[in-house]
C-alpha positions in Angstrom: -27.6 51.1 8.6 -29.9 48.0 8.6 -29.4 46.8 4.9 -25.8 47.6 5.7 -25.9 45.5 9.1 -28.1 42.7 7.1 -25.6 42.8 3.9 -22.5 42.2 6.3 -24.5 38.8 7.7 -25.9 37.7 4.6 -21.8 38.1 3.0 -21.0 36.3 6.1 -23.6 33.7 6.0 -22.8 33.1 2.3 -19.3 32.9 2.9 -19.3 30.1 5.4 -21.6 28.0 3.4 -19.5 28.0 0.5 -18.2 24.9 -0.2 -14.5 25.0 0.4 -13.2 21.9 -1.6 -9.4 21.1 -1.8 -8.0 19.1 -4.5 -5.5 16.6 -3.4 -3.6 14.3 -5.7 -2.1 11.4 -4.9 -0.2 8.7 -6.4 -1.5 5.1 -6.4 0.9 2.4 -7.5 -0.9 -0.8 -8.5 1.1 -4.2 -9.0 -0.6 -7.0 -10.5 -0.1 -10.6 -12.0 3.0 -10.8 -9.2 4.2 -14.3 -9.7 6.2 -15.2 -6.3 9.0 -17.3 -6.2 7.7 -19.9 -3.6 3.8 -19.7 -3.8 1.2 -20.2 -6.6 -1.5 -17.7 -6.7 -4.7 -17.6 -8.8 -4.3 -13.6 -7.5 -1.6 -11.2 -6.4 -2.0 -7.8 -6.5 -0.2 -4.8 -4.4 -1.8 -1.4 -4.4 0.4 1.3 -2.5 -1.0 4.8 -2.1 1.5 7.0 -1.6 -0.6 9.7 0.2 -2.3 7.2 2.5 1.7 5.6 3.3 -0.4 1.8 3.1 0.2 -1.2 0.9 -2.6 -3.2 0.5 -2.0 -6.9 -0.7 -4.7 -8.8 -2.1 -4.5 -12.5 -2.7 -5.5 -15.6 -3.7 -3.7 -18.9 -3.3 -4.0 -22.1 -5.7 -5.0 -25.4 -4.2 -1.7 -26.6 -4.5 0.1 -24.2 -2.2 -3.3 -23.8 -0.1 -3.4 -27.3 1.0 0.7 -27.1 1.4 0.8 -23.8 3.3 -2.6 -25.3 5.4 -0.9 -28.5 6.7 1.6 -25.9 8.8 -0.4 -23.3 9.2 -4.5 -24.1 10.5 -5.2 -19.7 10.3 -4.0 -19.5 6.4 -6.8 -18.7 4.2 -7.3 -19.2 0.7 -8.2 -15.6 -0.2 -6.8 -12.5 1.8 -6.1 -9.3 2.1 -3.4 -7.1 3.9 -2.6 -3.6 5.0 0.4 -2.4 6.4 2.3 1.0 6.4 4.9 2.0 4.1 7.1 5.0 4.4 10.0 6.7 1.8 13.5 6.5 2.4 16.3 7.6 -0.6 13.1 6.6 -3.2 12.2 3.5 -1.9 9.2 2.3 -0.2 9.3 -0.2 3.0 6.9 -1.6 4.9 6.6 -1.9 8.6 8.9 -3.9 10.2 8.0 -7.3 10.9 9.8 -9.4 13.7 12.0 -8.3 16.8 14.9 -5.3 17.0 17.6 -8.2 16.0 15.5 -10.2 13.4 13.0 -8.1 10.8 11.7 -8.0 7.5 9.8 -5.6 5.1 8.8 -5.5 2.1 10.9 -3.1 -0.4 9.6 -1.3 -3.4 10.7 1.0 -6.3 8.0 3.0 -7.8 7.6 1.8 -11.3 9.7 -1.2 -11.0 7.8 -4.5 -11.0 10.2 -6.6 -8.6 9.4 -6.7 -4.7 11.8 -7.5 -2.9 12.4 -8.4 1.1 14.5 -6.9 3.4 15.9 -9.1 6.1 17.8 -7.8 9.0 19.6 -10.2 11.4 21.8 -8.4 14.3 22.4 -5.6 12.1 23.4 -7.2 9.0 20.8 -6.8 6.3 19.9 -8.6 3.1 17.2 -8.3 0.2 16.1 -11.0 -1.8 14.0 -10.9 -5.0 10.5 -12.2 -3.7 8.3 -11.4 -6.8 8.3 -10.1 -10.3 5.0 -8.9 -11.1 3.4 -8.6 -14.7 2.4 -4.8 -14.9 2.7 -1.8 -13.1 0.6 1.2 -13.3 0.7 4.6 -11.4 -2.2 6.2 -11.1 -2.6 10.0 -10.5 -5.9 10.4 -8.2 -7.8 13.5 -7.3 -9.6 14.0 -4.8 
């Protein structure tokens, strides 16, 4: 009865100390060399993990549009980078709203398109405008 009792533990024991790991894919699109249509940027990347629903931007202005943007604006900074949510709506990816009920924008993406484009929404009547076309495109598969 006692190797029996000790067998059922030690199966037990064993059993939660097994590492349980779950692999979990995820797509990761990754944007890079975007060349905007009214800044200069030494860097402009967009990485959007699909799993995570965020779009992370990272940038770097040129002096040129540094010094321009700077003269309006005393919190712009040179380098920066960004996070906002994204969700999925008929294959397209927005972000976050930006702006009041009447007056928004968000960024729109296609997955394996290079062209982001903005989404502006005035008292119900919406728009999208080309705002970058960027270089390459790559979607990565990533396990985790």
């Amino acid at each position: 009865m006692k190797k029996n009792n000790f067998y059922n533990k030690f199966l037990l024991l064993s059993f939660l100390f097994i590492n349980f790991q779950t692999i979990i894919f995820s797509q990761i699109m990754h944007l890079t060399n975007c060349k905007d249509l009214r800044h200069s940027f030494i860097k402009n990347e967009y990485i959007l993990d699909f799993n995570k629903s965020l779009m992370t931007r990272n940038f770097i202005y040129d002096n040129k549009t540094y010094k321009k943007l700077k003269l309006t604006d005393l919190s712009i900074k040179k380098e920066n980078s960004l996070e906002k949510f994204i969700y999925e709506e008929n294959n397209l990816f927005f972000t976050d709203k930006v702006g009041y009920p009447q007056f928004y924008t968000q960024l729109l993406f296609e997955k394996n398109n290079p062209i982001i484009r903005i989404k502006t929404v005035i008292n119900n009547e919406e728009g999208t405008t080309k705002l970058s076309t960027c270089g390459k495109v790559d979607v990565f598969e990533e396990e985790s």
